[in-house]
C-alpha positions in Angstrom: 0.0 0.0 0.0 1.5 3.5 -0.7 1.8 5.6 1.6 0.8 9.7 0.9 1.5 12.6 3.0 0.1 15.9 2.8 2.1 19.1 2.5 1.8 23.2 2.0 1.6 23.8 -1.1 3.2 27.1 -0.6 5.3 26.5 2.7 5.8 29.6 5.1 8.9 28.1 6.2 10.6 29.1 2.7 12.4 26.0 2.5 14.2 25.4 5.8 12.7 22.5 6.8 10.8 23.4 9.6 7.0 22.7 8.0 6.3 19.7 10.1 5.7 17.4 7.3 9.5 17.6 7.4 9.6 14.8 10.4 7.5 12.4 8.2 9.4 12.6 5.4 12.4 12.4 7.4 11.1 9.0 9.2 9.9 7.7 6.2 13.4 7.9 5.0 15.1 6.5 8.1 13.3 3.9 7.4 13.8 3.7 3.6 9.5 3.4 3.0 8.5 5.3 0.3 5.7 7.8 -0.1 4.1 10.0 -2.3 2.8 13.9 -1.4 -0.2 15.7 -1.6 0.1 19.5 -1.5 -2.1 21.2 0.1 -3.3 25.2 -0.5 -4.3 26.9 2.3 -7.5 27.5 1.3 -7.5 23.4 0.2 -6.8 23.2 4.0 -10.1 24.5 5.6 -12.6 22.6 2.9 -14.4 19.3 4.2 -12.2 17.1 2.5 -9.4 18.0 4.3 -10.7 18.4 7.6 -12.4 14.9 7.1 -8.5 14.1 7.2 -7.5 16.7 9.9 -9.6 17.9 11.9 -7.8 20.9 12.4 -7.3 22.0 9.1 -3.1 21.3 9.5 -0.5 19.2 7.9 0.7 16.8 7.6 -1.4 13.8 7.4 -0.6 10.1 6.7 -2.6 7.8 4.4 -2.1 4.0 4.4 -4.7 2.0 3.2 -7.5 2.5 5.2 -5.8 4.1 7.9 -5.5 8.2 8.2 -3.7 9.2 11.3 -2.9 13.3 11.8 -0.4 14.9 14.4 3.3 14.3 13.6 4.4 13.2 16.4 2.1 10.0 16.0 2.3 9.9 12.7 6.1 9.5 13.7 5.5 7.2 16.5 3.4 4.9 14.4 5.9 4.6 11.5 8.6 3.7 14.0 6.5 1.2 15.6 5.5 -0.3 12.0 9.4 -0.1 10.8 12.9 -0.8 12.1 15.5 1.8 13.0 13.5 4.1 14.9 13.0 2.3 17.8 15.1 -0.1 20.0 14.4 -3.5 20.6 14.9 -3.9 24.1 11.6 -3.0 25.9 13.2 -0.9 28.0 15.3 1.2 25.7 12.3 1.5 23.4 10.2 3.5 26.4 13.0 5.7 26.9 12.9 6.5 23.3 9.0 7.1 23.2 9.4 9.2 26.5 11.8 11.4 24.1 9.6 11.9 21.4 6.7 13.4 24.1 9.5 15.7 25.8 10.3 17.2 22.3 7.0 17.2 21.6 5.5 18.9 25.2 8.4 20.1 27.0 10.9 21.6 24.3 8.6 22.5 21.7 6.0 25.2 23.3 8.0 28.2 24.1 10.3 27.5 20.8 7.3 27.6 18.8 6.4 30.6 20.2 9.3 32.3 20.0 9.3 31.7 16.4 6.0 32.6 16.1 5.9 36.1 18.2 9.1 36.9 16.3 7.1 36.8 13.0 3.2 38.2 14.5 4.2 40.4 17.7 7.0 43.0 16.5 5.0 45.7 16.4 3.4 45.0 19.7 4.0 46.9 22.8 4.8 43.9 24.5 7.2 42.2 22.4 10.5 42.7 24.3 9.1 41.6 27.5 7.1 38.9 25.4 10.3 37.9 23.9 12.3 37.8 27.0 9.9 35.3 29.3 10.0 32.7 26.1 13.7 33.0 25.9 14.0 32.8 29.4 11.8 29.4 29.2 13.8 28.2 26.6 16.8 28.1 28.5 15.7 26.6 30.8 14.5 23.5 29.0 17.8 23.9 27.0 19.9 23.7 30.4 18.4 20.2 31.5 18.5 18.8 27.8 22.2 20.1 27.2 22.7 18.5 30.9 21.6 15.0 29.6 23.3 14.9 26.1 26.6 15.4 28.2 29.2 14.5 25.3 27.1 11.5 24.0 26.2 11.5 20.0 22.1 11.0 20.8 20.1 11.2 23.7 19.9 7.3 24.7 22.4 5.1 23.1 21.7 5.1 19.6 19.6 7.6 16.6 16.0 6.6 17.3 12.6 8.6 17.0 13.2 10.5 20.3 16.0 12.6 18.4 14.5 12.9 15.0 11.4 14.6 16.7 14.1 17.3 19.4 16.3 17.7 16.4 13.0 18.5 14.4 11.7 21.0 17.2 15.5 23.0 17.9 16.2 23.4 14.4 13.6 26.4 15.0 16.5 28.1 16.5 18.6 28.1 13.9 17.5 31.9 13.1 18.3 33.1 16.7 21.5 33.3 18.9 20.3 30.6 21.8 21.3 27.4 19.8 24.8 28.7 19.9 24.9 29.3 23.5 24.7 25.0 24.2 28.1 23.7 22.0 26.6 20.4 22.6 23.6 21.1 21.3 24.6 22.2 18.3 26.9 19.7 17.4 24.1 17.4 18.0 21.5 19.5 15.5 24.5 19.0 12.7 24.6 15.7 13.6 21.2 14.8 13.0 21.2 17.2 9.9 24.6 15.2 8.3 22.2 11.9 8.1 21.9 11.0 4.7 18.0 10.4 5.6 18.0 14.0 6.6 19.6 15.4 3.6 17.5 13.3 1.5 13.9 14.3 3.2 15.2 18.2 3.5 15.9 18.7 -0.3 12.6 16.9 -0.9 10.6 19.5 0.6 12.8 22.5 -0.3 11.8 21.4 -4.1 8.2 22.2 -3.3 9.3 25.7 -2.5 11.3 26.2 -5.3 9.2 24.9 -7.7 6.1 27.0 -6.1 8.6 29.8 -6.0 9.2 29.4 -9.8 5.7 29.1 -10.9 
């Protein structure tokens, strides 16, 4: 059965990987599954035959079959459950992992988002330094403790699993600011992640939507 993801049409990310159908493609190609994509308008996104997919009128989705699953990180989750090389083995290894995927997911991933976001929406805002100085303040924090654990290991338990794919997925949203800098470790373990041929192979997938909506 092939699988089909769904995907901006016009992506606001301009190419840098941070749309989140990014992470499907990217464990779709950890996993070496191929897929085919749907693009999506925005307009396409809001009409019942989306939201019959998503309720929420977001990508990315996953079709397989008769299955349609929406959110990323499950969509994730259930691709590395269905596949090896996302997951360990050993039970116990393999809950570490999933416990990984939920901290990028809950813990790292709000006040980066919305940094991002209040960067783009809130500059003209009376508020915004202040804004932006709570959310930086939160994300240092998060950053401490996950720079704490990652030590001078290559991934955050043992070996590249699901857990990563998803924090590397959420602090490459940092990239455009100073605070990745400030964790060396951190860093080096974004490049990582971004040197995987899987990586390399998913990224220039979906910067070719953008060029080729760019060119027409």
């Amino acid at each position: 059965m092939t699988i089909t993801i769904t995907a901006f049409e016009r992506s606001p990310d301009r190419g840098r990987g941070l749309a989140r159908d990014m992470r499907i493609r990217w464990a779709l190609e950890e996993v070496g599954q191929p897929y085919e994509v749907r693009l999506v308008s925005f307009k396409a996104m809001k009409e019942p035959a989306h939201l019959a997919l998503q309720p929420f009128g977001q990508i990315p989705t996953y079709e397989e079959g008769d299955l349609t699953l929406f959110e990323s990180g499950a969509i994730v989750l259930h691709i590395a459950e269905r596949h090896g090389g996302l997951l360990p083995d050993e039970t116990n290894a393999r809950a570490r992992a999933i416990s990984w995927m939920f901290a990028a997911l809950n813990t790292v991933e709000p006040p980066v988002f919305d940094h991002s976001l209040a960067r783009i929406l809130e500059r003209d805002q009376p508020w915004y330094e202040q804004r932006l100085r709570a959310l930086e303040e939160s994300i240092r924090k998060r950053l401490d403790s996950l720079s704490a654990h990652l030590g001078d290991a290559d991934w955050l338990d043992g070996a590249f699993s699901a857990g990563d794919l998803l924090m590397v997925s959420v602090l490459l949203r940092l990239k455009s600011s100073n605070i990745l800098d400030e964790y060396p470790n951190l860093a080096a373990y974004v490049a990582r992640a971004e040197a995987r041929p899987a990586y390399q192979r998913a990224f220039a997938a979906q910067l070719a939507v953008f060029q080729a909506a760019s060119a027409g």
